[in-house]
VOPAGU-2260 file (C-alpha; in pm, 1 decimal, decimal comma):
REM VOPAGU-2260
SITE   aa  ch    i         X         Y         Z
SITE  UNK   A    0   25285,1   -7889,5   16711,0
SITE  UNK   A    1   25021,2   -7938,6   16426,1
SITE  UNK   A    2   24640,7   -7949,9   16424,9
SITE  UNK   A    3   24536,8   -8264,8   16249,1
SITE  UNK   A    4   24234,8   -8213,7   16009,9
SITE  UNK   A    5   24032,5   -8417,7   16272,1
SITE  UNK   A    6   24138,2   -8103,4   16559,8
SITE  UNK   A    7   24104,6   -7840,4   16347,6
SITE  UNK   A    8   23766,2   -7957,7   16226,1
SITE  UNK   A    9   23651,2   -7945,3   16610,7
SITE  UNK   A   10   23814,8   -7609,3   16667,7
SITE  UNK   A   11   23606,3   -7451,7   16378,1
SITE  UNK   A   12   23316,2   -7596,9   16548,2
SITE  UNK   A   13   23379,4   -7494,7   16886,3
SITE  UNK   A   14   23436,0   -7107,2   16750,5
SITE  UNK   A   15   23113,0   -7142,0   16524,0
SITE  UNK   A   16   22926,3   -7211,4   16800,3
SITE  UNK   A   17   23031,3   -6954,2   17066,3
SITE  UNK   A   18   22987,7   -6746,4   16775,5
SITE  UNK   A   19   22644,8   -6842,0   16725,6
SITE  UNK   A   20   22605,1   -6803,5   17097,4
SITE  UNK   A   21   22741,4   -6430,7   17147,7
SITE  UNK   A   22   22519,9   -6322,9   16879,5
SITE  UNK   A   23   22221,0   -6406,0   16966,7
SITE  UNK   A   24   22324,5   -6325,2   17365,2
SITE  UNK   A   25   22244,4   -5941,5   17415,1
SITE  UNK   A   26   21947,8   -5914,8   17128,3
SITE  UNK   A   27   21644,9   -5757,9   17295,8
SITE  UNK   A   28   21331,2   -5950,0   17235,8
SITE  UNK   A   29   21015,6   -5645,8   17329,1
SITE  UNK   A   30   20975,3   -5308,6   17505,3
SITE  UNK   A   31   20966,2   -5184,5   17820,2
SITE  UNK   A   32   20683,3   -5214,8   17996,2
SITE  UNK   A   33   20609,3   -4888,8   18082,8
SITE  UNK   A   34   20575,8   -4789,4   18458,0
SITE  UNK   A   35   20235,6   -4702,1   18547,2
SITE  UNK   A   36   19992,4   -4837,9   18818,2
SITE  UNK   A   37   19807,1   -5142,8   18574,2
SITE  UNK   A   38   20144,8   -5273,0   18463,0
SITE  UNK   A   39   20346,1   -5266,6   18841,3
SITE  UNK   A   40   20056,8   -5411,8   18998,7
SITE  UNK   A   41   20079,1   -5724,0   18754,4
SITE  UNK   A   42   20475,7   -5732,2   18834,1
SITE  UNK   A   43   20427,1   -5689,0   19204,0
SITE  UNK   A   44   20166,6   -6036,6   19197,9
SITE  UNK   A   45   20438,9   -6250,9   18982,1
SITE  UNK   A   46   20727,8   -6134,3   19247,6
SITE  UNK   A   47   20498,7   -6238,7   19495,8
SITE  UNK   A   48   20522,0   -6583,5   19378,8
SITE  UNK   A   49   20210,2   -6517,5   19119,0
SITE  UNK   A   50   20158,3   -6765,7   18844,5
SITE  UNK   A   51   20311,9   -6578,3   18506,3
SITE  UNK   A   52   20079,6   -6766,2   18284,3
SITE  UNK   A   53   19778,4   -6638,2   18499,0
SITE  UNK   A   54   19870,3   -6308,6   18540,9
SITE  UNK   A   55   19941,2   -6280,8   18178,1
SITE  UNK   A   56   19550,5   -6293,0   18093,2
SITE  UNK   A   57   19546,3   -5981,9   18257,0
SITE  UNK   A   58   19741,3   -5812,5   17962,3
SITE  UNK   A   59   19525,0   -5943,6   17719,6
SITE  UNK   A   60   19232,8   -5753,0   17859,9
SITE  UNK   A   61   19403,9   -5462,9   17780,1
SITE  UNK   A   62   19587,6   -5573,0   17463,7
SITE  UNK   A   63   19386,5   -5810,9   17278,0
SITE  UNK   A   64   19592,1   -6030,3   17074,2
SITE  UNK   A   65   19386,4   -5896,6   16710,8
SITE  UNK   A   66   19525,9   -5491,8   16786,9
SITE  UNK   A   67   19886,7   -5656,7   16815,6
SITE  UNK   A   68   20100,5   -5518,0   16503,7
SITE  UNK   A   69   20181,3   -5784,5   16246,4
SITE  UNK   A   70   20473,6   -5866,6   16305,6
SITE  UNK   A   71   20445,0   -5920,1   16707,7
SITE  UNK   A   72   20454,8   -6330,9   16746,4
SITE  UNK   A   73   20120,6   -6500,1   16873,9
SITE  UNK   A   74   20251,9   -6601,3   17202,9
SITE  UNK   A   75   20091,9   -6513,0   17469,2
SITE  UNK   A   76   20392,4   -6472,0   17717,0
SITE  UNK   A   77   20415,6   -6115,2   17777,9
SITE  UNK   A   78   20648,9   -6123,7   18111,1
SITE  UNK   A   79   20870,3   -6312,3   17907,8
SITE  UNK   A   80   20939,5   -6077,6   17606,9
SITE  UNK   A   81   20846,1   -5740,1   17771,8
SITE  UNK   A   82   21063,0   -5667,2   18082,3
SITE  UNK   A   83   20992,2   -5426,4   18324,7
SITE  UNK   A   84   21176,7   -5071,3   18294,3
């Protein structure tokens, strides 16, 4: 059995993208959050059904976007990026 050009086209497609895929799969996007009083409390209120976007304020009154390195992105979604230990 032969691949036509047509087949084998769509094969080095389908690899390419799981490829592209897996990569990007396991990459870590922040740190830990560490585990002190201040930053369970704010987990505790989102598993409690807690609106993220809300309690995400809350980290910015502690770590104003300006004292952010350079290179940290100017989202505000902190829950999103920084899991919890």
């Amino acid at each position: 059995m032969t691949l036509s050009k047509r087949d084998a086209f769509f094969a080095i497609l389908l690899v390419a993208v799981l490829a592209f895929l897996f990569a990007g799969a396991g990459k870590k996007l922040g740190t830990d959050v560490p585990e002190t009083k201040d930053h369970l409390d704010f987990y505790q209120q989102l598993e409690q059904g807690g609106n993220r976007i809300e309690l995400e304020q809350g980290c910015v009154s502690c770590h104003p976007v300006p004292s952010l390195p350079a290179t940290h992105p100017r989202k505000e979604e902190c829950m999103v990026c920084h899991p919890r230990k």
